[in-house]
C-alpha positions in Angstrom: 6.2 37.6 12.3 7.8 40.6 13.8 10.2 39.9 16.3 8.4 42.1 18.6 5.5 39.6 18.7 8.0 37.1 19.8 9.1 39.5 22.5 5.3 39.5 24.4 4.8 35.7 23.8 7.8 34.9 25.7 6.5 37.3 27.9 3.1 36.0 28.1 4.3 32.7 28.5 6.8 33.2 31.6 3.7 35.2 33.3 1.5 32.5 32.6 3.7 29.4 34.1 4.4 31.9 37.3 0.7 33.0 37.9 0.3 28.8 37.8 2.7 28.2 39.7 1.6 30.2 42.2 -1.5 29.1 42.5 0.1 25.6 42.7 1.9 26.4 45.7 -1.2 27.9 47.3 -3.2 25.3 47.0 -0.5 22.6 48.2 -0.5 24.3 51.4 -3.9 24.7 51.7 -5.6 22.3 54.3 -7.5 19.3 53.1 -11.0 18.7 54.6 -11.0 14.8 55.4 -14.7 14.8 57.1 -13.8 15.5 60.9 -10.4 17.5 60.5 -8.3 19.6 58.3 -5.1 17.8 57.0 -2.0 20.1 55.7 1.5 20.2 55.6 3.3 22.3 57.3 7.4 22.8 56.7 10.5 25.1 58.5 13.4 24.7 56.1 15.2 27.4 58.4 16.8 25.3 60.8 20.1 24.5 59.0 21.8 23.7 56.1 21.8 19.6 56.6 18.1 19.0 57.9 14.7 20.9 58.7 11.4 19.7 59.8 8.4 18.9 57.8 4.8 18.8 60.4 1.1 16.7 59.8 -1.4 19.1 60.7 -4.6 18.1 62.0 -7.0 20.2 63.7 -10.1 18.6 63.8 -13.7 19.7 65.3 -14.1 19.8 68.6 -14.4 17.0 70.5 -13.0 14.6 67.7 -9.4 12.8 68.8 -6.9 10.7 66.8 -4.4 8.1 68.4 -0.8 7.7 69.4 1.6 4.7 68.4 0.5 3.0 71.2 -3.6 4.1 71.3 -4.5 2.0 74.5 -7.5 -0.4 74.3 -8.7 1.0 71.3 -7.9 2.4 68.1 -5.2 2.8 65.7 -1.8 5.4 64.7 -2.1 7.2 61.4 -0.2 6.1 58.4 1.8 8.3 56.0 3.3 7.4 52.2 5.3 10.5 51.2 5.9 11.0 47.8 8.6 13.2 46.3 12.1 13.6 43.8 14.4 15.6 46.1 17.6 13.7 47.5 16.0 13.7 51.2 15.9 11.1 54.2 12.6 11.8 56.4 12.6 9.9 59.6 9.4 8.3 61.4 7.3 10.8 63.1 8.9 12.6 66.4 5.3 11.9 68.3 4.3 14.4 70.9 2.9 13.4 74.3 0.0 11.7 74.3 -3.1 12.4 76.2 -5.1 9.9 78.6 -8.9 9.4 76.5 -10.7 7.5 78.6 -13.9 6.0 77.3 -15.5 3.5 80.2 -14.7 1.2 80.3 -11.5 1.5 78.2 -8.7 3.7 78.2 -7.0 5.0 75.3 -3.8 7.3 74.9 -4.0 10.1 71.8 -4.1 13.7 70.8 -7.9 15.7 71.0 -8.5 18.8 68.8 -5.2 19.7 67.7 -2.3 18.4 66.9 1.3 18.5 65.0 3.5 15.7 64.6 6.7 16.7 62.9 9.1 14.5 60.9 12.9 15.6 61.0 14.1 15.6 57.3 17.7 15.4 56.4 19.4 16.9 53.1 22.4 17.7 51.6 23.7 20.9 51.8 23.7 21.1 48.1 20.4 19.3 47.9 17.1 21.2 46.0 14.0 21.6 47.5 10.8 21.3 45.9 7.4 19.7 45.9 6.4 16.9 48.6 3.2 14.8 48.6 1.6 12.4 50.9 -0.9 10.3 51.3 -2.7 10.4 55.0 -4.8 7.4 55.9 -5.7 8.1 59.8 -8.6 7.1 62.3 -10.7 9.8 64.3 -13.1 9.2 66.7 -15.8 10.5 68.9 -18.8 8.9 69.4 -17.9 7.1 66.7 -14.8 6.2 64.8 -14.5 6.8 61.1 -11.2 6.4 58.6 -10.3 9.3 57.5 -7.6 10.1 54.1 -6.2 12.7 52.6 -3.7 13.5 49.6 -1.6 16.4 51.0 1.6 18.3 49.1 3.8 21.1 50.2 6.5 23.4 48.2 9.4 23.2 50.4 11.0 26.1 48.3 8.1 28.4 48.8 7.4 28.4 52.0 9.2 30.3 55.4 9.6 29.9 58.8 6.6 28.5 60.9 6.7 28.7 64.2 4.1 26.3 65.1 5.9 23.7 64.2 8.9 25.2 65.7 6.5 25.2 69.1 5.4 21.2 68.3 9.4 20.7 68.0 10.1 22.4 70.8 7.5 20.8 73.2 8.5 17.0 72.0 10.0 15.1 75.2 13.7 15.0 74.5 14.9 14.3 78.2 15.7 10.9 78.7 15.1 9.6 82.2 17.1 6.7 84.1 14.8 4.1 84.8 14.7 0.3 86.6 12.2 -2.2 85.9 11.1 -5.4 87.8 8.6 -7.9 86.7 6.7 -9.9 88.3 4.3 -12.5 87.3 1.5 -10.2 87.7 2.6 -6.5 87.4 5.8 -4.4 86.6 7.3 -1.7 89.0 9.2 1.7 87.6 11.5 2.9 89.9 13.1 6.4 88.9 14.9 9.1 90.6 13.3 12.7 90.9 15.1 15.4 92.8 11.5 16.3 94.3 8.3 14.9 95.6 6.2 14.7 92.7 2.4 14.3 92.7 1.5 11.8 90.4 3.4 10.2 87.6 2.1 8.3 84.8 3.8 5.6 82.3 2.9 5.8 78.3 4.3 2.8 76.9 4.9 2.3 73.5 4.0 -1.4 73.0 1.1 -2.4 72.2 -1.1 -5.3 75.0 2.2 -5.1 77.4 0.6 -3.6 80.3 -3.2 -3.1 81.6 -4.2 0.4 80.3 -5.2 2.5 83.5 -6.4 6.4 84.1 -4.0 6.8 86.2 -0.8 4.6 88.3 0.0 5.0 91.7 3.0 6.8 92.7 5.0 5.7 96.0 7.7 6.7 97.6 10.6 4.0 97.7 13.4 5.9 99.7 14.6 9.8 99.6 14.2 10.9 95.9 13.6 7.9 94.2 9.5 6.6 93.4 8.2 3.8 91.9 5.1 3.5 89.5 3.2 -0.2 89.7 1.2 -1.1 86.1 -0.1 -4.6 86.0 1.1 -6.5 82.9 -0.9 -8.1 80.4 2.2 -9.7 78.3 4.5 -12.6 80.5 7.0 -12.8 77.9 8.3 -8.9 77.4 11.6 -8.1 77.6 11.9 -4.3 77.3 10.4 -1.5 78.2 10.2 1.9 76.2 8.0 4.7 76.5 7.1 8.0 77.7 6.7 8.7 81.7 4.9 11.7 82.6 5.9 13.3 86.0 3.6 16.1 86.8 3.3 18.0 83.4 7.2 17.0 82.6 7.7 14.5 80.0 10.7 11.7 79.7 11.3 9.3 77.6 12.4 5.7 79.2 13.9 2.8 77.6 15.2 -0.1 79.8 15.5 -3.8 79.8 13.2 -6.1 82.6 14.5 -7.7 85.4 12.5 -10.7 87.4 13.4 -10.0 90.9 15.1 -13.5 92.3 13.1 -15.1 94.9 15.8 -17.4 96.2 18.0 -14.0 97.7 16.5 -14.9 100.8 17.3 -17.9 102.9 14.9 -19.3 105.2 16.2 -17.5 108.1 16.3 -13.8 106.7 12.7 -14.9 105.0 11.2 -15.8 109.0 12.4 -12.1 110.3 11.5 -10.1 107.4 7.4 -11.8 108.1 8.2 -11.3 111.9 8.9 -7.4 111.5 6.6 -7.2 108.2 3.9 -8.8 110.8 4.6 -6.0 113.5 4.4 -3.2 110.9 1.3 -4.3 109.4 -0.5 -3.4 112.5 0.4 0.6 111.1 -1.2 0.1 107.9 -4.2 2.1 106.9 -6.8 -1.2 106.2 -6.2 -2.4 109.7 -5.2 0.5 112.0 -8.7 1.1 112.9 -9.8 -2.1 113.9 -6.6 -2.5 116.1 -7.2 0.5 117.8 -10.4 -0.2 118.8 -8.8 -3.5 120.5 -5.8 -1.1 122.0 -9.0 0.7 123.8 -10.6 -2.7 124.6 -7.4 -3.0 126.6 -7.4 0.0 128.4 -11.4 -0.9 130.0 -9.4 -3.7 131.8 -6.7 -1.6 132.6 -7.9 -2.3 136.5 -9.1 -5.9 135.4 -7.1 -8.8 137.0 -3.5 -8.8 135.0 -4.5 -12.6 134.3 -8.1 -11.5 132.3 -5.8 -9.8 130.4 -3.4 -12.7 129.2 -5.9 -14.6 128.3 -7.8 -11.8 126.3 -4.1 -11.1 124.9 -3.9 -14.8 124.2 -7.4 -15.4 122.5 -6.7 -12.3 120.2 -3.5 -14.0 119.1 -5.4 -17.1 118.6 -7.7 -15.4 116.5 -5.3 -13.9 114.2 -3.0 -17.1 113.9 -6.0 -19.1 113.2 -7.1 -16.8 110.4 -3.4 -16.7 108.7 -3.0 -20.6 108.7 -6.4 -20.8 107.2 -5.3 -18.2 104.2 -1.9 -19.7 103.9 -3.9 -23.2 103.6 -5.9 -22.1 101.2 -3.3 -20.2 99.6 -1.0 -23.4 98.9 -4.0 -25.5 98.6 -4.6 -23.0 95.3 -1.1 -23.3 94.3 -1.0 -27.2 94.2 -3.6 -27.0 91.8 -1.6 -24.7 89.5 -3.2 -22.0 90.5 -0.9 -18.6 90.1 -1.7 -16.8 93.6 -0.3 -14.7 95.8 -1.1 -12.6 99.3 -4.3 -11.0 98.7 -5.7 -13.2 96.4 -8.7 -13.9 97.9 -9.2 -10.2 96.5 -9.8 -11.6 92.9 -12.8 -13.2 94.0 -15.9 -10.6 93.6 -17.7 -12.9 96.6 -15.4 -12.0 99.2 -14.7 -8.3 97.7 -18.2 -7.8 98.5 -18.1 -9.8 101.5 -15.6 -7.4 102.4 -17.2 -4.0 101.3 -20.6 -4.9 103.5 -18.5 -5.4 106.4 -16.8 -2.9 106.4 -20.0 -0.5 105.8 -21.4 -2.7 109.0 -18.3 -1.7 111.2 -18.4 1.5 110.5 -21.9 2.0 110.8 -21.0 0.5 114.7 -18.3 2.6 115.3 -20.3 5.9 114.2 -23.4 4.9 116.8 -24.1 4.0 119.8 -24.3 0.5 118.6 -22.5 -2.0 121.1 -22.0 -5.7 119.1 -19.9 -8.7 120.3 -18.4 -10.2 117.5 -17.7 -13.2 118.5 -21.1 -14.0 120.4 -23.5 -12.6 117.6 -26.9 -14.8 118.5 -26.1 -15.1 122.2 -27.4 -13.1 124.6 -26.6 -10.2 126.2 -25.6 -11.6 129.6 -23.5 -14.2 128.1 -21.9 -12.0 125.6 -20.9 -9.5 128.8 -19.9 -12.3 130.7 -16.8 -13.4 128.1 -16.2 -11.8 125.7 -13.1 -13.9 124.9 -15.0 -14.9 121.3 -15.1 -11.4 120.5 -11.2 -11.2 121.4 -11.0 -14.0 118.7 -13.2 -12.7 116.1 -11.3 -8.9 116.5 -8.4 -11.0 115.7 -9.7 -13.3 112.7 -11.1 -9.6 111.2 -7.6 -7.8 112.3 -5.9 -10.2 109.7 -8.9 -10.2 106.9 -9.0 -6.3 106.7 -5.1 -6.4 106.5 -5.0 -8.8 103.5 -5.3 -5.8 100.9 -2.2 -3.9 102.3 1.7 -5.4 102.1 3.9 -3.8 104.9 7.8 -3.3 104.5 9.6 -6.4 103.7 6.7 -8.6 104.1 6.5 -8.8 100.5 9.8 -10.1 100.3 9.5 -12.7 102.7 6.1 -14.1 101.0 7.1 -14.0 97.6 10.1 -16.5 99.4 7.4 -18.5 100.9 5.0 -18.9 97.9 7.5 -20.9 96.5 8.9 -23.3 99.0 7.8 -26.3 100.4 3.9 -26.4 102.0 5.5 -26.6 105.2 8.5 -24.1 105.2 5.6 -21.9 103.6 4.0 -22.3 106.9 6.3 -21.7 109.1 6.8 -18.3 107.4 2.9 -17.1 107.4 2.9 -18.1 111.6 6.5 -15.8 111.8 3.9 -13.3 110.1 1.1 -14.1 112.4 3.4 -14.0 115.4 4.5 -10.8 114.5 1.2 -9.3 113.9 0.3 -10.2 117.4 3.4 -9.1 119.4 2.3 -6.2 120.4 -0.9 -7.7 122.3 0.9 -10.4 123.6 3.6 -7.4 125.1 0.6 -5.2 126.4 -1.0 -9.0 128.2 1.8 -10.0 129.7 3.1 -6.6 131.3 -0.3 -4.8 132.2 1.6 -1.8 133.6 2.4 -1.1 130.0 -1.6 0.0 129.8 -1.3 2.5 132.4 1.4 4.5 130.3 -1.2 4.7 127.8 -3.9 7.7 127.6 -7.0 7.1 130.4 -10.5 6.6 129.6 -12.5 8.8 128.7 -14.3 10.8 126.2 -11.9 11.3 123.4 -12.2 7.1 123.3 -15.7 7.4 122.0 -14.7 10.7 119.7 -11.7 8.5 118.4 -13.7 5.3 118.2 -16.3 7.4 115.3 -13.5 9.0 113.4 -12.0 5.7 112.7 -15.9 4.7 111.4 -14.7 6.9 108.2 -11.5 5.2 107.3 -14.1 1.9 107.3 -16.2 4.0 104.9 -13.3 4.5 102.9 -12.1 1.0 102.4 -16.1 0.0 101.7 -16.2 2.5 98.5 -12.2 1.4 97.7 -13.5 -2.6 97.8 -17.2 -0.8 95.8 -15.0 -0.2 92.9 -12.8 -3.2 92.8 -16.2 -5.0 93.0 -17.1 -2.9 90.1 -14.2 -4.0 88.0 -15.1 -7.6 88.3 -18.7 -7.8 87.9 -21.6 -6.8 85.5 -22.5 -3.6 85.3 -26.0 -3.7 87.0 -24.1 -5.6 90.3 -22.7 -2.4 92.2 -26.4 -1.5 92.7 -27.3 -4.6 94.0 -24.0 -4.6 96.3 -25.2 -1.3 98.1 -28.4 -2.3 98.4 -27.0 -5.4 100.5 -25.0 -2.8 102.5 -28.0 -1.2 103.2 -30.0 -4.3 104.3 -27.1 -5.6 106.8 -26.4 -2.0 108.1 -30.3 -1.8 109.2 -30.2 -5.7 110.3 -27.6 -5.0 112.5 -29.4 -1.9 114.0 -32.6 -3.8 114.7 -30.3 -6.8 116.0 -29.5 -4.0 119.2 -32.8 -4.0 120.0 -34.2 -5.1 123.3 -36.6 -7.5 121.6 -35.4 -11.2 121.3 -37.6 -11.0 117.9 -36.3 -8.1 116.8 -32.4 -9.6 116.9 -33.7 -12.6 115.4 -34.9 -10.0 112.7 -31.3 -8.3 112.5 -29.6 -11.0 112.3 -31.7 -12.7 109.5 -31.2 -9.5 107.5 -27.3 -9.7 107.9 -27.4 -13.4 106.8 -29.4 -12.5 103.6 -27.0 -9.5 102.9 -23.9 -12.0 102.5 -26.1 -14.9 100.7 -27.3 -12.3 98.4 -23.3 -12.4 97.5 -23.4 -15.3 95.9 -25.9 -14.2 93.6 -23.5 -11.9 91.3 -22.3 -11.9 87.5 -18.9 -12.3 86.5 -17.9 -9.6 83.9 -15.9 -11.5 82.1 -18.3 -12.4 79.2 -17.4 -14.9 76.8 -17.6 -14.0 73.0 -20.6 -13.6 71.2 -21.6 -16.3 69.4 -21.8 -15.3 65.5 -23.6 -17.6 63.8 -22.8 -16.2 60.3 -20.5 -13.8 58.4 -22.1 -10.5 56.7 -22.3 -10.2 53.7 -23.8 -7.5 51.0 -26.0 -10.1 50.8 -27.4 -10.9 53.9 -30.0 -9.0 54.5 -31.9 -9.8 51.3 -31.6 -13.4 52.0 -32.6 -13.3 55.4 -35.5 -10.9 55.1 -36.6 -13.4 51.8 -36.1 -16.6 55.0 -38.7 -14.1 57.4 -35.7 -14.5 59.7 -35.0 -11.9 62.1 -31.8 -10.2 62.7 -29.4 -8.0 64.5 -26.3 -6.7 62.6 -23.4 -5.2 64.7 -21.4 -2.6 62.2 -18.0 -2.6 64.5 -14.3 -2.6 64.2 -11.6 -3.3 66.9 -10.4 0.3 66.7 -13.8 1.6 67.4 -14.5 2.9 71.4 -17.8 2.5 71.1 -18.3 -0.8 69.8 -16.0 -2.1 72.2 -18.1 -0.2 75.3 -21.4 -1.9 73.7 -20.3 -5.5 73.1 -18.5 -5.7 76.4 -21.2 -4.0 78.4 -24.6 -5.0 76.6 -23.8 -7.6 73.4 -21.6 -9.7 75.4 -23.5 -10.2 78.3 -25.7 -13.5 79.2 -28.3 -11.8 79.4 -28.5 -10.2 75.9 -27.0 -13.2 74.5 -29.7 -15.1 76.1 -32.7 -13.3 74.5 -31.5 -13.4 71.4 -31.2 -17.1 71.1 -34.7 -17.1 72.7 -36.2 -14.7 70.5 -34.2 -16.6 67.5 -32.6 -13.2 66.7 -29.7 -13.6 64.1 -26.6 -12.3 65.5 -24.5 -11.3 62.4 -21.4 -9.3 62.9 -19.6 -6.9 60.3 -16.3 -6.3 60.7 -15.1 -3.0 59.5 -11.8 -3.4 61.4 -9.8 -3.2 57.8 -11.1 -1.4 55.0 -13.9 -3.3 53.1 -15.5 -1.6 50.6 -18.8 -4.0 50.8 -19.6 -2.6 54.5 -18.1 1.2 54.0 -21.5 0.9 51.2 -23.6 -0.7 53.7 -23.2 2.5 55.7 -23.7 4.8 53.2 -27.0 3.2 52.4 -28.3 3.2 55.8 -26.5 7.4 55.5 -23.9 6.4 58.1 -20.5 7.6 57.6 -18.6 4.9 60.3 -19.3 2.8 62.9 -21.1 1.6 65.6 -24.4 0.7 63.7 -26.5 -1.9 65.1 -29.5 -2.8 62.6 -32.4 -4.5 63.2 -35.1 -6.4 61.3 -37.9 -8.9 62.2 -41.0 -10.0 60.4 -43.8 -7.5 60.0 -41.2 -4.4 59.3 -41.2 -2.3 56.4 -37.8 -1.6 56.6 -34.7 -2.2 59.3 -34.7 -0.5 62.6 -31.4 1.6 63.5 -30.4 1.0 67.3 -28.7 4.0 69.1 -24.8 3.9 68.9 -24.8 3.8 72.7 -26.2 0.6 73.7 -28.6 -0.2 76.8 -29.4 -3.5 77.5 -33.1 -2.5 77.4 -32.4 -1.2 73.9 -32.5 -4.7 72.8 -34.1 -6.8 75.7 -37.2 -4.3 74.5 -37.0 -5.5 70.8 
């Protein structure tokens, strides 16, 4: 052949291979289309001559999310297998800051819409670039959660700067913050230096199950530039803590070893002044300021009384709140010889006396706010004798005084009852009456020198105009104890709590009434309100009984039995199979009617990947999970439940 037909192949040939190669490289940075989001790889070899940055792209469709390493109560991180020949070291991903996901009732930490996590990628200077593949297995959720893969590749040699990743880079938290941690049995405190007052501050962590996951942690102020953050913790046994803390939009990364604060720094002396001043400093604290004011102004109507009325309403006052803070220490210790792990406030973890709590403080606030004038003390005695008195309702002010203060801790009393809890019944004692003694000082000082009273403001009309603005702080505390209440109960029992707030508010209006019948009335409407309390469901709801495993035969064997059923497609990762099974599946009630009904509870656990149930979905043309299916005898074919649950969604089967 002549040589000139050499001459164009060779040509033709080194056209060819480039016009493929080209293409190659176009396509490998093209992004993949996994379902809910487009995957690519994304690379800046600009940086330096010993590393660069390679980035996962994901934007996905609005609304979708994927997770961080630590993805809260739900969910799972993204896994990546990177495949290549060049003499590189790529590190673990760099992850960004995570974003709070809430999904009621869980909370989960990860990235919505958009999002790059680069991987810092270290060469030699001599080192050739060239073609890097990966294989992307991730979870994205909204609704519903679905995995998600995708086999990505990049030409490092082809491509230039990018400076979106440079931006992702550039926005990663790289400031380390100084950070000390106490622990506690029941919750860990963050204390961290900030040279000014920030507004809120929240704590990422990375491990998984070691704290409660929260929307949001409260932030105080511990002395001048240095807060403290207070998580509950869910793991006793942690030792370290690492994470990312987010002050205002600013983002640190943390890292520091536990400390269990020693209880025994106190001796018994410095343990009985701290609950003497913690006792007089309570009496400033927002949950009982209001109903000791309104005992201050009790004082000042018998500012021309006889000075020795006044002991003796200083004195039965006292009484009332010592009696009320043996009785909680008594049944604090009482508690703790039976194992029990409790602490001040306890009494808060029982849902009884939260809403005990919440429908008394509606009911004083619905007082203060009216013209409503109730003794305490002398509820079902009459007027006359109530007027006559009134040292019961000194006592009672006093019992409530302590019972509205048992949510708040004032300065060092903590430190003097965490001393206490642990000694001896009766040094323990003696430390909750040096609290109780201290609470009451300031009575006790205003009864025993009288002239003190007449330093004060005199009666008049601001008393009533003060007396109805603290009605709002008792509104307050009512909706704060509303949602606690909420957090322990069954869903459908926050309802039923209002309603009882209702019923006592308008017993105790018809109590007021002239009518002897009409107090009786009142008074049997309050007394429902608070038995009505005992009348509540506990939310935490025991698993669901499964009384067999699914299988890709179970529906043909049960439908050939006539037996009915209710499948539950679900997976641990999935928010909304969690909501459903903790909010409708697991509770009694459901559980109840389908052991009645002799429904067939079958669960199928697409928590790993199991090709037997990712079929079962695509014959009932459902992509991932929540699917709740349903058969009984008579269908034609199996009902599909919505993938948000109601209880009547079921209880109407």
């Amino acid at each position: 052949m002549p040589p000139a037909f050499y001459t164009i192949t060779i040509v033709m040939k080194n056209l060819l291979v480039a016009i493929l190669l080209l293409s190659f490289t176009n396509l490998s940075a093209e992004a993949v289309n996994t379902g809910h989001a487009k995957a690519s790889l994304i690379a800046d070899t600009t940086q330096s001559d010993e590393f660069f940055y390679v980035g996962l792209k994901l934007d996905m469709d609005p609304g979708w999310h994927t997770y961080w390493k630590n993805p809260g109560d739900s969910g799972g991180p993204f896994s990546i297998m990177w495949n290549h020949g060049m003499d590189i070291i790529i590190e673990d991903v760099s992850w960004p800051t995570p974003q709070i996901i809430p999904y009621d009732p869980l909370i989960t930490y990860g990235y919505k819409d958009f999002v790059i996590f680069p991987f810092k990628v270290f060469k030699q200077q001599d080192s050739e670039l060239g073609l890097l593949s990966a294989k992307l297995e991730f979870l994205i959720c909204s609704d519903i959660c679905i995995p998600e893969t995708a086999e990505l590749s990049i030409d490092l040699l082809q491509l230039n700067r990018s400076s979106e990743l440079l931006d992702a880079v550039n926005e990663l938290p790289n400031k380390v913050l100084p950070i000390s941690v106490q622990t506690s049995l029941e919750n860990i405190v963050i204390e961290f230096g900030y040279d000014k007052k920030p507004n809120k501050a929240y704590l990422f962590v990375e491990t998984e199950d070691v704290v409660k996951y929260l929307p949001s942690h409260s932030l105080t102020e511990v002395s001048q530039r240095t807060y403290a953050i207070e998580i509950a913790r869910e793991d006793k046994n942690f030792s370290h803590l690492k994470g990312i803390l987010v002050i205002d939009d600013q983002a640190y990364l943390v890292e520091s070893s536990t400390q269990t604060p020693k209880h025994d720094s106190l001796n018994l002396w410095q343990a009985l002044l701290f609950a003497f001043l913690g006792g007089i400093i309570l009496n400033l604290m927002p949950c009982v300021f209001p109903v000791i004011s309104l005992k201050v102004m009790s004082f000042l109507k018998l500012a021309d009384s006889n000075p020795k009325q006044i002991r003796i309403h200083a004195l039965t006052f006292s009484g009332g709140v010592l009696f009320t803070f043996i009785a909680i220490a008594l049944l604090l210790l009482g508690l703790k010889a039976t194992g029990e792990l409790v602490g001040w406030g306890f009494q808060l973890q029982s849902p009884e006396i939260v809403g005990f709590l919440a429908i008394v403080m509606t009911m004083i606030g619905f007082i203060l706010l009216t013209d409503i004038n109730i003794n305490v003390g002398n509820l079902f005695l009459t007027k006359s004798v109530t007027e006559s008195t009134g040292l019961s309702n000194s006592f009672w002010t006093g019992a409530l005084a302590v019972i509205v203060a048992s949510p708040c801790t004032a300065p060092f009393m903590g430190a003097a009852l965490g001393y206490a809890i642990i000694q001896p019944s009766v040094v323990s004692m003696v430390v909750f009456i040096a609290l109780a003694i201290g609470f009451a000082l300031p009575y006790l000082i205003l009864g025993w020198h009288p002239q003190l009273i007449a330093m004060l403001p005199k009666p008049g009309e601001w008393m009533e105009i003060l007396k109805k603005f603290f009605a709002f702080p008792m509104f307050a505390t009512s909706i704060w104890l509303l949602w606690v209440f909420e957090q322990q109960t069954a869903s459908n029992d926050l309802i039923i709590l209002l309603a009882m707030c209702l019923l006592a508010s308008f017993g105790v209006w018809i109590f007021t009434q002239k009518s002897k019948i009409a107090s009786a009335i009142g008074a049997l409407f309050v007394i429902s309100a608070f038995l009505l309390i005992g009348n509540i469901e506990k939310s935490a709801t025991p698993a669901i009984e499964t009384l067999s495993e699914w299988n890709a035969q179970t529906e043909i064997n049960l439908q050939s039995q006539n037996q009915a059923y209710l499948i539950n497609f679900t997976a641990a990762w999935c928010i909304t199979c969690q909501t459903n099974e903790t909010l409708v599946l697991g509770t009694k009630e459901v559980q109840a009617f389908l052991k009645n009904q002799n429904i067939q509870y079958i669960k199928a656990d697409w928590t790993n990947r199991n090709s037997e149930i990712a079929a079962a979905l695509e014959a009932y043309e459902r992509s991932g999970v929540p699917l709740y299916v349903f058969w009984k005898p008579g269908m034609d074919q199996a009902k599909i439940l919505p993938a948000i649950l109601r209880k009547k969604d079921i209880l109407n089967l």
